[in-house]
Each structure stands twice: as structure tokens, then as C-alpha cells.
C-alpha positions in Angstrom: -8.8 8.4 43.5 -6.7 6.2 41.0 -9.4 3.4 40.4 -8.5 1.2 37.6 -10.5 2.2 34.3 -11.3 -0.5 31.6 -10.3 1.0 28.2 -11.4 -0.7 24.8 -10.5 0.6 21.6 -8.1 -0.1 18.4 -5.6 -0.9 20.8 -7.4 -2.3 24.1 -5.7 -5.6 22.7 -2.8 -4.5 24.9 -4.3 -3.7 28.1 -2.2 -7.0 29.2 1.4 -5.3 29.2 1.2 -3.4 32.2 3.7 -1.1 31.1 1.0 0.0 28.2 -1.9 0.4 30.4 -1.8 1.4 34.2 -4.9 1.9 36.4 -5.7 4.9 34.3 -5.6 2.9 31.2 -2.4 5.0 30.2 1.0 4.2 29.1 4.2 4.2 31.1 5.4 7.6 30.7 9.4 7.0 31.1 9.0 4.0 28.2 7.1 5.8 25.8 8.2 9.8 26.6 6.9 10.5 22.6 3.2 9.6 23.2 3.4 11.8 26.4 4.5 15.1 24.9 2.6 18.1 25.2 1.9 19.1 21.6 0.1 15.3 21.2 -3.7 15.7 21.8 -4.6 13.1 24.6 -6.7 11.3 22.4 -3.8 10.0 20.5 -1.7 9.2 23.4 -2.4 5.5 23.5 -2.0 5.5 19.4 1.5 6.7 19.7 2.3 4.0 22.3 0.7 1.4 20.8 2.7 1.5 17.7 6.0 1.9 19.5 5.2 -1.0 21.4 4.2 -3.1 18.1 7.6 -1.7 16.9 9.3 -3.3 19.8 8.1 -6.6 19.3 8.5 -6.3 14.8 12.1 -5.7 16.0 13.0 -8.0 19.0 13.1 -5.2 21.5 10.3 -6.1 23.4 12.3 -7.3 26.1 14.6 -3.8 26.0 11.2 -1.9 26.3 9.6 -3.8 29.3 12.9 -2.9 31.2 11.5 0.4 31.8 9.0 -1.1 34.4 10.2 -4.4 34.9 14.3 -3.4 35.5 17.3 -5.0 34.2 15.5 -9.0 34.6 13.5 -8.2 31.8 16.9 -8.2 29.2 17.1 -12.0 29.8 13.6 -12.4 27.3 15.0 -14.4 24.2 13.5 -13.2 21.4 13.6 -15.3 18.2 11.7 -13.0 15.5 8.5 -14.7 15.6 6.5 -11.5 15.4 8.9 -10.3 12.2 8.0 -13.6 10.2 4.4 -13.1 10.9 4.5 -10.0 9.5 6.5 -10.5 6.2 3.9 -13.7 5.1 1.1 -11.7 5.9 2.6 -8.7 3.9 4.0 -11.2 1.2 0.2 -12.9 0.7 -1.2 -9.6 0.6 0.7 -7.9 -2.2 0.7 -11.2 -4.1 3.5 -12.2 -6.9 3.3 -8.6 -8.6 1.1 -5.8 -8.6 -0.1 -4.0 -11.5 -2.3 -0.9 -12.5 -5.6 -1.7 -14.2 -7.7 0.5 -16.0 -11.4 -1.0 -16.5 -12.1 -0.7 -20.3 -8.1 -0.2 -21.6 -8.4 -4.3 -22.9 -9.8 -4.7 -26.7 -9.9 -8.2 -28.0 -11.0 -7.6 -31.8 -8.2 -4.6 -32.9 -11.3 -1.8 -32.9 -11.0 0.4 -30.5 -13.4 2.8 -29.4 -12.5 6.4 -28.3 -13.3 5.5 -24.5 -11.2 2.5 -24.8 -8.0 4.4 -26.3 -8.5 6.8 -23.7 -8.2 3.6 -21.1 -5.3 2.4 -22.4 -3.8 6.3 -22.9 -4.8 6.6 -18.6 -3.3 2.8 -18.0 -0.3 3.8 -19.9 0.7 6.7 -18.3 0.0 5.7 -14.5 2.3 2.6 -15.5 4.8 4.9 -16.7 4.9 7.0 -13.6 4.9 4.1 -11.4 7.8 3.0 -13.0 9.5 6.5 -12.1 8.5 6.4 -9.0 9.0 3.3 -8.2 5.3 2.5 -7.1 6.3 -0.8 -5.8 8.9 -0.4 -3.1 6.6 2.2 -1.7 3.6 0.3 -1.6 5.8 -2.1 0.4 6.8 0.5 2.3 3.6 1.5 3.4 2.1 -1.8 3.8 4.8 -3.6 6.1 3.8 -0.7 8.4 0.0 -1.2 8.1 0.4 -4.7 8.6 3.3 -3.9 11.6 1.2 -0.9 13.3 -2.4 -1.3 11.8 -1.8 2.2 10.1 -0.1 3.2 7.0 0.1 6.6 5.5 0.9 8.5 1.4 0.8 11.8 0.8 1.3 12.9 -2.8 2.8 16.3 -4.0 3.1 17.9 -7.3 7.1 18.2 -8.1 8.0 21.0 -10.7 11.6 20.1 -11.3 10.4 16.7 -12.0 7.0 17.7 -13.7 5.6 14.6 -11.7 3.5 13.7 -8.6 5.5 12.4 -6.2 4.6 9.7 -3.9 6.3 9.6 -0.3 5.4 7.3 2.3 5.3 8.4 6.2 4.8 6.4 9.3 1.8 6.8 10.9 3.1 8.1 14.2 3.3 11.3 12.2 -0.3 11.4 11.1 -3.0 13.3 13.5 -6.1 13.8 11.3 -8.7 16.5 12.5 -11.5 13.9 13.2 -15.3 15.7 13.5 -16.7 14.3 15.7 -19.9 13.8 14.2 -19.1 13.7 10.1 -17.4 11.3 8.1 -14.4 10.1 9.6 -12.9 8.6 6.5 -12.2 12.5 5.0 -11.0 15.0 7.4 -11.0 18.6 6.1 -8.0 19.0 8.2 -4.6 17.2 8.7 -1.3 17.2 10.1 2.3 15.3 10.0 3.7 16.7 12.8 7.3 15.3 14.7 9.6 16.4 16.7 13.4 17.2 15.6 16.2 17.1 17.9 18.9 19.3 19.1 21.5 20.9 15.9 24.6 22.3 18.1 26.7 22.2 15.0 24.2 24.7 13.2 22.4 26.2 16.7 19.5 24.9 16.3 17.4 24.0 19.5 15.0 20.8 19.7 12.0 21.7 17.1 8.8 20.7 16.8 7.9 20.7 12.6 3.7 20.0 11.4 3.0 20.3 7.6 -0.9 21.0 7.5 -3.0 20.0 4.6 -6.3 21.8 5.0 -9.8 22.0 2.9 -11.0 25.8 3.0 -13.0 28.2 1.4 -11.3 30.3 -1.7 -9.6 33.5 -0.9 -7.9 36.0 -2.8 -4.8 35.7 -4.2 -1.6 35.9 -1.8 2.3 36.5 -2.7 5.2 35.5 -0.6 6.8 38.4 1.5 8.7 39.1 4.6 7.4 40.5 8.2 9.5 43.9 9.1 10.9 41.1 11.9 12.5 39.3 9.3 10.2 36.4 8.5 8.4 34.7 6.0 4.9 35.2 4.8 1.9 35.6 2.9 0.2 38.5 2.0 -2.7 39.5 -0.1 -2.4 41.0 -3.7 -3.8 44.1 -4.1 -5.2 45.2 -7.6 -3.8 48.6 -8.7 -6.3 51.7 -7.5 -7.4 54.1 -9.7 -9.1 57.6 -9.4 -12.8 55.7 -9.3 -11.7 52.6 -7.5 -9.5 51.7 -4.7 -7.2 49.1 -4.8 -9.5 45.4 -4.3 -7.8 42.2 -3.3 -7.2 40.4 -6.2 -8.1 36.9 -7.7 -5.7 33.8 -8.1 -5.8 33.0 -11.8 -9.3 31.2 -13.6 -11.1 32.3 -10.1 -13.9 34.1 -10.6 -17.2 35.1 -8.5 -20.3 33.5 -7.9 -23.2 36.0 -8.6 -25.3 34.0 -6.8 -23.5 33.3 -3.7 -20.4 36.0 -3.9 -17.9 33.4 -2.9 -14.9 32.7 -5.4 -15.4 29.8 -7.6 -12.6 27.9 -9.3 -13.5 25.5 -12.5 -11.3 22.5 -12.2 -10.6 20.3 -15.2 -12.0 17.2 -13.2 -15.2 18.6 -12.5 -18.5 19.3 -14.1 -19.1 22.8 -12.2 -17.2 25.2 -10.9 -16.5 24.8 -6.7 -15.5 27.3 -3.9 -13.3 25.1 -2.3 -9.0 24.4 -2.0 -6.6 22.9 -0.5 -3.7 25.1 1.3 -0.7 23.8 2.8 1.4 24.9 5.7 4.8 23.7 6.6 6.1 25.5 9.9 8.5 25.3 12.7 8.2 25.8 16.3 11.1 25.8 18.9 9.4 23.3 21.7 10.9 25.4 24.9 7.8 28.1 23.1 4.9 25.4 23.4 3.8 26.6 27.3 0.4 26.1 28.0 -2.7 24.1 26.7 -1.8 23.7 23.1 -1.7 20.5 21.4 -0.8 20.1 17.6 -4.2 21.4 16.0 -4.3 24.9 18.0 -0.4 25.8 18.4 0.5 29.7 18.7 1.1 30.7 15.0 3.1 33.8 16.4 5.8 32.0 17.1 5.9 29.7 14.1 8.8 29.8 11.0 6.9 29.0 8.0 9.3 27.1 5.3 9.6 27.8 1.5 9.2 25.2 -1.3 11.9 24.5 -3.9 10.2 26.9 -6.1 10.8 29.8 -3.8 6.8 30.2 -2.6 6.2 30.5 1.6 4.3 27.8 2.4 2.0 30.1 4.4 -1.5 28.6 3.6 0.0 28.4 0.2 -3.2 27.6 -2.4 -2.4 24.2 -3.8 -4.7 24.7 -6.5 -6.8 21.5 -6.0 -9.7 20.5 -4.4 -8.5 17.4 -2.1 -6.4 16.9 0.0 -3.3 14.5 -1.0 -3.1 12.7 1.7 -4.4 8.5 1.7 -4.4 7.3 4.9 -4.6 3.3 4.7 -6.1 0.6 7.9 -4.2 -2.6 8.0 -8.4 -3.3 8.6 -11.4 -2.3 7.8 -12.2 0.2 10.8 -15.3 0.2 12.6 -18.3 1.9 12.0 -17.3 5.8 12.2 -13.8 5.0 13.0 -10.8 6.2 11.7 -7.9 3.4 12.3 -7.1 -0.3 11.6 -5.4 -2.8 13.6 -2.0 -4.3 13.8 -1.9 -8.0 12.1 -0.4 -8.7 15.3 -2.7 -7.2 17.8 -4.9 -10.5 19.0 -2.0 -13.5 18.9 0.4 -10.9 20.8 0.1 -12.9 24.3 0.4 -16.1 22.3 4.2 -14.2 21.2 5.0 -13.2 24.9 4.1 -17.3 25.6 6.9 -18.3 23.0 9.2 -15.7 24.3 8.6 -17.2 27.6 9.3 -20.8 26.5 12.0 -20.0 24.5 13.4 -18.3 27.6 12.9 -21.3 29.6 14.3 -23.7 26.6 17.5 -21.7 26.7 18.1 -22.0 30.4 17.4 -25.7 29.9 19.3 -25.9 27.3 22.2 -25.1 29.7 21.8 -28.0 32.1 21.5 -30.3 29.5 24.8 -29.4 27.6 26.9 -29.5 30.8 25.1 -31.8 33.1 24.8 -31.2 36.9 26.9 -34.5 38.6 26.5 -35.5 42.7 29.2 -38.3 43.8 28.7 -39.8 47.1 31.6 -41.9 48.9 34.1 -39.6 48.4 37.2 -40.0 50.7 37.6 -38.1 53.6 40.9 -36.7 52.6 39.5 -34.7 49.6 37.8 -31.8 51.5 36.2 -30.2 48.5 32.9 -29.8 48.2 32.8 -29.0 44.3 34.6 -30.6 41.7 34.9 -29.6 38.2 34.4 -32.1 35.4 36.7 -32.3 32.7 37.4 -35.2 30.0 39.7 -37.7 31.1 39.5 -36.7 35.0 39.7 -39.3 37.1 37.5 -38.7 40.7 38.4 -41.3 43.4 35.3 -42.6 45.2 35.1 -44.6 48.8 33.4 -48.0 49.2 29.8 -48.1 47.5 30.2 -45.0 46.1 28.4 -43.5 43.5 27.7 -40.7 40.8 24.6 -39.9 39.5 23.5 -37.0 36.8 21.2 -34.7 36.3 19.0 -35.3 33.3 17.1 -32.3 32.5 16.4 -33.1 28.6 12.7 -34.7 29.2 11.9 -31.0 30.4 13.9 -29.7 27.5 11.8 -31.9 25.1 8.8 -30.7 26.5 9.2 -27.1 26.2 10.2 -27.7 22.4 6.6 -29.6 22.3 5.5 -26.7 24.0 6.4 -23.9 22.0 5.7 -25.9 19.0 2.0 -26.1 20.5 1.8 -22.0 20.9 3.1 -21.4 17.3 0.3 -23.1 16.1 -2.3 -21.6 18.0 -0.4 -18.3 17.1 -1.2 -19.2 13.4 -4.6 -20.3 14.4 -5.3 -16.8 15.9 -3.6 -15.1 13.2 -5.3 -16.9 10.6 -2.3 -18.1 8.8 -2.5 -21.8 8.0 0.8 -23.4 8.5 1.3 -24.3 4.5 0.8 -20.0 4.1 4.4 -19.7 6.7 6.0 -22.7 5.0 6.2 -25.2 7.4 4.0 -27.9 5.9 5.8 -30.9 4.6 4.4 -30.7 0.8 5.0 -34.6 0.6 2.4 -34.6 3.4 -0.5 -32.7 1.8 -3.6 -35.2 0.4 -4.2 -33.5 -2.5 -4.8 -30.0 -4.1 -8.0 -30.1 -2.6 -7.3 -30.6 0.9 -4.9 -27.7 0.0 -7.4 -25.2 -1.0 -9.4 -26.1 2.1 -6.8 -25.6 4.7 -6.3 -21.9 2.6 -9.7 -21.1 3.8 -9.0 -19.0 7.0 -6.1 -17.1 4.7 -8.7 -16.5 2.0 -10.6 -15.1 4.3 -8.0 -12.5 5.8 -6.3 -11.3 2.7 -10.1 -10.8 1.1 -11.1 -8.3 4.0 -7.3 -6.2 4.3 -7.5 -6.3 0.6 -11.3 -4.8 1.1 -9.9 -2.2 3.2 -7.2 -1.0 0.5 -9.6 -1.1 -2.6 -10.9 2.2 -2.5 -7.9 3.6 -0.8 -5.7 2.9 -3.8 -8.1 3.7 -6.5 -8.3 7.2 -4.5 -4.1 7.2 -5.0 -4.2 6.4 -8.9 -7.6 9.3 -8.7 -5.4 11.8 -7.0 -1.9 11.1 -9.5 -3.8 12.1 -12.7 -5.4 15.1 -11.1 -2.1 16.4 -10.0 -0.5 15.8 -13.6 -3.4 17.6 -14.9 -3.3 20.7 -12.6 0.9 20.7 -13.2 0.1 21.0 -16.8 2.1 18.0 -17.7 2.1 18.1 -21.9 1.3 14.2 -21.5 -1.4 14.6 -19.8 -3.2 17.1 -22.4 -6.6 16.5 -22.8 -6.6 13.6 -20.6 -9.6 12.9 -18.4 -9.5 10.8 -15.1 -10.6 7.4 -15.2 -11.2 5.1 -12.3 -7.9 2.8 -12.0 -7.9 0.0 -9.8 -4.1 -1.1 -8.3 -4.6 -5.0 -8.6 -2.9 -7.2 -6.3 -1.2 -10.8 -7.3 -2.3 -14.2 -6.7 -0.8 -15.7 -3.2 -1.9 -19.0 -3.4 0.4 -21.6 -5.0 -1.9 -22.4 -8.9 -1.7 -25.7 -11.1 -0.8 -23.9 -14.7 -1.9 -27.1 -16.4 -5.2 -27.0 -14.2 -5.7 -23.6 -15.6 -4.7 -23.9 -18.8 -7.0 -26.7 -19.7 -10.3 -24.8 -17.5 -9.2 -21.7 -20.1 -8.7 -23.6 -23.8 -12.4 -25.9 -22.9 -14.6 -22.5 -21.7 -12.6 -20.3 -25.0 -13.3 -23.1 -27.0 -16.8 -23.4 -26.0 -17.7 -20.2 -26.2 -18.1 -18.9 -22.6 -15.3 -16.6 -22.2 -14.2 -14.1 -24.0 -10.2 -14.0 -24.8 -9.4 -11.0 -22.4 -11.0 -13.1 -19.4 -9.0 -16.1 -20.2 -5.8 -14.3 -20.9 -6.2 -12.5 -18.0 -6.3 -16.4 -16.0 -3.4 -17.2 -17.7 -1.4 -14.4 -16.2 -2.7 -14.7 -13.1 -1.6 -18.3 -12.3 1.6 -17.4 -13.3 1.9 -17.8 -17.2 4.6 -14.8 -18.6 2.4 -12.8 -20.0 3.6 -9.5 -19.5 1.1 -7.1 -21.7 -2.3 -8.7 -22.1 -3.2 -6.7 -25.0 0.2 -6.8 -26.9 -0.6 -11.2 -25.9 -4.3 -10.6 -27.6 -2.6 -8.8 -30.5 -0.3 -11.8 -31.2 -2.4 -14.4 -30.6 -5.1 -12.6 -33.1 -2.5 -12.1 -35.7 -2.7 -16.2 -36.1 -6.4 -17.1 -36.2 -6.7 -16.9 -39.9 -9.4 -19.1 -39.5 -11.5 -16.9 -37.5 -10.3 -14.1 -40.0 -11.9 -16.1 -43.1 -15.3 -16.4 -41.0 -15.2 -13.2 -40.0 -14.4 -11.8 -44.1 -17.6 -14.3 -44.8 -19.7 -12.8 -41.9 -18.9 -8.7 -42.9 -17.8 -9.1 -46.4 -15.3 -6.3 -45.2 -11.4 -6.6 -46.2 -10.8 -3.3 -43.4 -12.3 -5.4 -40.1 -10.2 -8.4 -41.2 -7.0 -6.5 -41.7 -7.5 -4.8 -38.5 -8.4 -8.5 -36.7 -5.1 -9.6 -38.0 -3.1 -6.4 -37.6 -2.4 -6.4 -40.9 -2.8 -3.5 -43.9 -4.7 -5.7 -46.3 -4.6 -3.7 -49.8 -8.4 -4.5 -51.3 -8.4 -6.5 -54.5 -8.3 -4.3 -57.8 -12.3 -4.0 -59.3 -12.4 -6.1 -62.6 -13.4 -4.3 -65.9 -16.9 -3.3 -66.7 -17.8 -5.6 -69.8 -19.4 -3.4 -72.3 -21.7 -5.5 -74.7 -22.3 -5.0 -78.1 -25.8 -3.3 -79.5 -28.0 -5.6 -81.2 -28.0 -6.4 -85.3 -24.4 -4.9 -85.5 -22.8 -7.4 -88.6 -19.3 -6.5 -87.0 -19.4 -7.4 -83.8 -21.3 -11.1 -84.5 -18.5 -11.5 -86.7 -15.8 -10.9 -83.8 -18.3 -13.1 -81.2 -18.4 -15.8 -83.9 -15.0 -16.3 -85.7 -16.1 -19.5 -87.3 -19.3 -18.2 -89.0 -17.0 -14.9 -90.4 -14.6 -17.2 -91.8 -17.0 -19.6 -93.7 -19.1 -16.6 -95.1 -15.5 -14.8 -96.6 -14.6 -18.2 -98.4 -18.6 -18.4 -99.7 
């Protein structure tokens, strides 16, 4: 019957743009033709939409997108980029000043490290390096200006053997349809896909194309070679072992897999684990011409008959090609933290979005304003009856002849003008109210205006609060990223990472608040100096209020190399010549042993005479 449904989800926040959600709750299908297609599963219809429609606003073209219900009056919306600059200093006070991977335990204050601690700073050294080459940053940036944009962001890591390093790429979450169970943990799908759609190639004869790479968690099966289908395409099939008079030919087993005598399943020991597991991860990459999608198929079930599998730069047919590791390298990241058994975060600009359309509205209505004010509407009264016109045009230095009494009056319209300045002014605050970000986090406070650091501090309360629960949201996503790198160096066999366990890395975000370095700096000498904090902590402070520190160990190495002070108390304290040369970084040769003093035997005439030169002298002149 059409009644009007009430939808609330991660994107019910938009139920107020009628072109988003009609009496069914749906999206306008001629504005947002993408979420509608028939590969998407319905479920992820309003997902699609809703980040299109986020889009629009991130880029100005909310106006352009409303035009596809509301008609050609909808391109008059001025648009000013208020969405755009909510974004970047949300982004900018999430990241921080710099970014830098941390691993718990790589930090040694006295020059003596342990084996666990060397390993740290082997692990810490070698993600840094990698990030470096893969430049880390820009794709955290990358990622994160589309979590914050679209609520959603999404890395998927691969091994690269040309390289001989993980690679990191970073897609947009409109790509992403995770197999969600629907009564298991939503946070790890054993199944996912990127999927999209790619247009028309006349110049190569290529027809539109729908393309999904699948990353799946399965069982362990026998070992499989690329080959070709008598129709001419690529495949996998299984390798056979060679027969023999007594035993026919067996499928055989991908290299180190062996067979549970318990169970019967193939097991596979991993270097990361403690016991061997039967599970993998395969990956498919295929191609489907979309005039071949008829009937109910969406992207999870589509007709692999009619699919064109790819092949990897190494030659192999990604066919459920065994990737040889038992995850899956995909790290889907919520702008949010999701709710309880839910899979997806929420745009940074979902709840102050009507306050945006408000401003768009009133800057709208400013510019029209504007107009009037600039050029002025004028009404004269006693004209003469010989000029017949009923509308003159004002120039400078015209000259309008009036009758008796007559008059001219204008038009002021700059009170209203004033107002709706006031106005908007009014709705970007309560924009930042909603959105959490005081106005001295978007630069707008006049620092000559602020009370003091304390009033600061307090009025960076409600941004304290945000950027602690997004950063919450990202903690364990991350540490699973830096997880996920060494396990893939490992299983490429990179010669670096010989012998090399995984350790839990953390990827530590800046500061964002503006710090008082001379504040710091005296909190840091008085609790060192008393005692309380160990150097690594308060070197650690330092760099994090903005000192340039740039290697805290290499800064605890120096800065040890000077106490010779401490070094005499700690030579008095051990009595060893090693611990202070290693406290000081120094190779401290020990001093040489002194002689052993050999004393003569009792009664011997000779020897008194050599310990007593004046007595042996007196007796030879006797």
C-alpha cells in the first residue's frame, strides 16, 4: 500500500533529505542509480547512498544532487565548503602533529638490553622502515579523510613479490560488502568482497563489467595449479600425485601441509602460531559482463559460470588461489565505535548535517540580499508628465527631473543583510556545538581573547572527548594493520625478517592540542629530578609537546653519554668497569692488576740488609 516506514540505523540521520528516504525509507533511484543496481544486496542499498550523499555535501554538490528531485531551482544553493572544513579539523586533530609506530618494550634507558627488548627495537625498526616505503602516512590520511567523510574507511594489505614487501592500498568503502553472520561476530567476517562496477572500453571492446576480488577464510584443500578450460579460460585445478602399480594417483598437498591423524583434515604450521591450524585464506579476482547478471543474484552468490578469473603478476589464476595465511588482509576501520553487534561507523558529519543545509540556506538568502544592497531599488514620485517611462535606470552623474514636491526614496535592505550574517554566524556555532568542535579547535577564536591556559584546556573538553572515542575505535584496528605487515614479511620469506617473531605494535597518534614547552619542560626536570619518572617517560613528554626529538632512544643514548656523575655512583654501587662503559657508551679498557708483592722468608741476613740500607752500611764500616 506505500505507507511510510520509519527506518533507523547508521544512516537514519538522513531521513530528512527526501531525496534519501521516500515512504519506503529508500533512496531516490534516478540520484543514486549505484546503490540501486542489481548485484548490491538490499541491505546495503541505503549504505551506498548514504555515502554518495555525504560525498555531495564534502564536495559542494549537494545542491547538483538534490536537482534530481527538486529540478533545476535547486542549482541556486550557495555552497561555501562548510562541510569540507569540518572535516579536515576533525581529520587534522585526529591524526595529530605526526604519527609514529611504537613497539611496547623497544625503549632501554640504561644501555643493557635484554633479548626481548632488541627484538622490540629489531620489530619497531623494520615496520618504520616499511612505512617509510610505503609511505604509511599519506595512506593513513587517505583512509581517514574518508572515515571521517563517510563514517567508513577500508586497507587491504597484499604480499608484493617484485617488491618483496606488503603493500598497503587503501579503497573507498563503497567497494566493501563484508559477509556479515548474522548471529557471530560482526567485527571478523570469514568472507569479503570489493566489488565495482567498470564502464564501457569501445576502444578495446570491452562491454560495461562488473569486477569483485573475494577474500575468504576456508578449510585447507589440496594443492591446485593454474590451467586453462578446453573453452579457453583460466583456472584452477588440483594436483595429482603420480600413480603407481599399488596406488592410484591421490590429490596432492600444498607444501609444509600435512594431515591430522586425529581429525583427517589438512593442517598447516604457521610461523605465528603455537599449533598447527586447518584453516586459509583464498583469494578470487573475477570479472563478469553485467548484461549476464539476470535474475536474483546479488554480489555474494553471482553465477561463477560466467565469470573471467584474473592472473597475478606472478603468473598464478587467482581461482581460490591459497594465500598461504590464516587471516584475512583486509582492516576495515568506523569513523566510530559501532554499536553493539554492528559492523559500521558514522560520518563526522552525520548529526550537524541539517544545521549545514540551514547555512546553505542563509548563505543563499545573504547572496540574494547582497544584491539589493549593492545596487539599491529607487521609487521617485512627481515625475513630469511628459516623461512616460515607467523605469529608469540609475547611472552616476544622471540627472532625473522631478515635478513639485517630488521625491526619491531607496530601498534599504542591509538591516536584513546584517541579520542573516548574525544568523549564519548563530548556526555555525551550533554546528560546532553539535559537532563537538570548540571554536578555538576550527581557528576562529581571537587568541588575545582567551583568559588563560586554563580556560583553554576547559573549552577543549568536548574535543577531548571526541578524538578519545574515534581514536578508541582505531586502536585495535591499527595494531591489527602493523599484526598483519609482519606476518606477511614472514610468510614472503623476506631475509630481514628471519627469525623475527610478531610483537604487538601500536600506531601512536600526535598531540592536537596547542602545549606550553616551558610548562612541560619544568613538570619533566622537577618529577626526573625527584625521582618519579623514569627517563623514557619524560623523554617521551618532551617529544610529545613538541620538543625535536626525533629517536627517543638515540636522545637517551646521548643524554646518558653526559651523566658522569651518575656513572661514578653507579661504578661505586657495582664496582663494575663493563655496566659503566655500557651506561656511558663507551669501551672503557679495565685498569692493568698491580704486581703481587712477594715478601721475603724470615731470618734471611740478605734480604734485611736490602729492607734496611742504613743498618748494612754501618755494619760493613764496623
Amino acid at each position: 500500500m506505500g505507507l511510510k516506514q520509519l527506518v533507523i540505523d547508521a544512516w537514519s540521520a538522513l531521513n530528512f533529505k527526501p531525496i534519501y528516504s521516500d515512504d519506503r525509507g529508500m533512496p531516490h533511484r534516478r540520484a543514486f542509480p549505484e546503490a540501486a543496481a542489481t548485484w548490491v544486496p538490499a541491505a546495503d542499498e541505503r549504505r551506498l547512498a548514504a555515502y554518495k550523499l555525504l560525498a555531495a555535501y564534502d564536495n559542494n554538490q549537494a545542491g547538483e544532487l538534490a536537482e534530481f528531485r527538486d529540478g533545476p531551482a535547486a542549482r541556486e544553493r550557495r555552497e561555501f565548503g562548510d562541510p569540507s572544513m569540518y572535516i579536515e579539523a576533525v581529520l587534522a586533530h585526529l591524526l595529530g602533529r605526526e604519527q609514529r609506530i611504537v613497539v611496547p618494550g623497544a625503549e632501554q634507558a640504561d644501555g643493557q638490553q635484554s633479548a626481548e627488548a632488541a627484538a622490540a627495537a629489531r620489530v619497531e625498526e623494520l615496520l618504520t622502515t616499511w612505512a617509510e616505503d610505503e609511505l604509511l602516512t599519506m595512506r593513513v590520511v587517505q583512509c581517514e579523510r574518508k572515515a571521517v567523510s563517510l563514517g567508513d574507511g577500508v586497507y587491504l594489505l597484499a604480499w608484493d613479490p617484485a617488491k618483496r614487501r606488503a603493500r598497503c592500498r587503501v579503497y573507498d568503502p563503497g567497494f566493501y560488502f563484508p559477509v556479515l553472520p548474522e548471529d557471530g561476530d560482526a567485527d571478523f567476517p570469514t568472507r569479503v568482497h570489493l566489488a565495482w562496477e567498470l564502464p564501457e572500453d569501445k576502444a578495446r571492446d570491452l562491454k560495461p563489467r562488473l569486477r569483485r576480488i573475494t577474500y575468504e577464510l576456508g578449510w585447507i584443500g589440496p594443492a591446485t595449479a593454474s590451467g586453462i578450460t578446453p573453452e579457453g579460460r583460466p583456472v584452477r585445478a588440483p594436483v595429482l600425485t603420480e600413480a603407481t602399480d599399488d596406488t592410484p594417483a591421490q590429490p596432492a598437498l600444498g607444501r609444509g601441509d600435512t594431515i591430522d591423524p586425529t581429525s583427517g583434515a589438512i593442517v598447516r604450521q604457521y610461523p605465528w602460531n603455537d599449533e598447527p591450524t586447518p584453516y586459509t585464506c583464498y583469494l578470487t579476482d573475477a570479472t563478469w559482463n553485467l548484461e549476464d547478471l539476470k535474475g536474483p543474484h546479488d554480489v555474494d552468490n553471482l553465477p561463477l559460470t560466467d565469470a573471467r578469473y584474473g592472473t597475478g603478476a606472478d603468473g598464478e589464476v587467482l581461482d581460490r588461489l591459497d594465500l598461504y595465511v590464516d587471516f584475512i588482509p583486509l582492516i576495515h576501520v568506523p569513523n566510530t565505535v559501532p554499536e553493539a553487534e554492528e559492523h559500521w561507523g558514522q560520518s563526522s558529519l552525520l548529526k550537524p548535517l541539517q544545521i549545514f543545509d540551514e547555512i546553505a540556506g542563509t548563505d543563499t538568502d545573504s547572496s540574494k540580499a547582497s544584491a539589493t544592497t549593492g545596487s539599491p531599488l529607487l521609487t521617485i514620485s512627481g515625475r513630469p508628465a511628459s516623461n512616460k517611462q515607467s523605469t529608469l535606470a540609475i547611472a552616476p552623474g544622471k540627472v532625473i527631473e522631478v515635478g513639485e514636491n517630488g521625491r526619491m526614496d531607496v530601498l534599504d535592505t542591509s538591516p536584513m543583510l546584517a541579520e542573516l550574517r548574525n544568523h549564519a554566524e548563530h548556526l555555525a556555532d551550533r554546528a560546532a556545538t553539535v559537532a563537538r568542535l570548540p571554536a578555538v579547535a576550527l581557528g576562529t577564536t581571537d587568541p588575545s581573547k582567551v583568559p588563560s591556559g586554563y580556560a583553554l584546556e576547559i573549552s577543549l573538553g568536548p574535543l577531548d572527548a571526541l578524538i578519545g572515542a574515534m581514536r578508541l575505535a582505531r586502536d585495535h584496528k591499527y595494531r591489527l594493520l602493523l599484526k598483519f605487515v609482519q606476518r606477511l614479511h614472514i610468510a614472503g620469506q623476506h631475509p630481514d625478517w628471519t627469525g623475527i617473531t610478531p610483537l604487538p605494535a601500536e600506531y601512536a597518534f600526535g598531540p592536537y592540542t596547542p602545549t606550553d614547552k616551558a610548562a612541560v619542560l619544568t613538570q619533566v626536570t622537577e618529577a626526573f629530578g625527584a625521582g618519579v619518572m623514569s627517563l623514557e617517560t619524560a623523554v617521551r613528554m618532551l617529544r610529545e609537546s613538541g620538543w625535536p626529538i626525533d629517536d627517543i632512544e638515540a636522545e637517551i643514548t646521548q643524554i646518558q653519554s653526559r651523566r658522569f656523575e651518575q656513572a661514578r655512583f653507579l661504578a661505586d654501587a657495582t664496582g663494575s668497569t663493563d655496566a659503566v662503559g655500557d651506561y656511558l657508551g663507551l669501551d672503557i679498557e679495565p685498569d692493568p692488576k698491580p704486581p703481587v708483592v712477594q715478601l721475603p722468608a724470615a731470618g734471611d741476613p740478605a734480604e734485611d740488609a736490602e729492607e734496611d740500607p742504613a743498618q748494612g752500611s754501618g755494619g760493613n764500616e764496623a
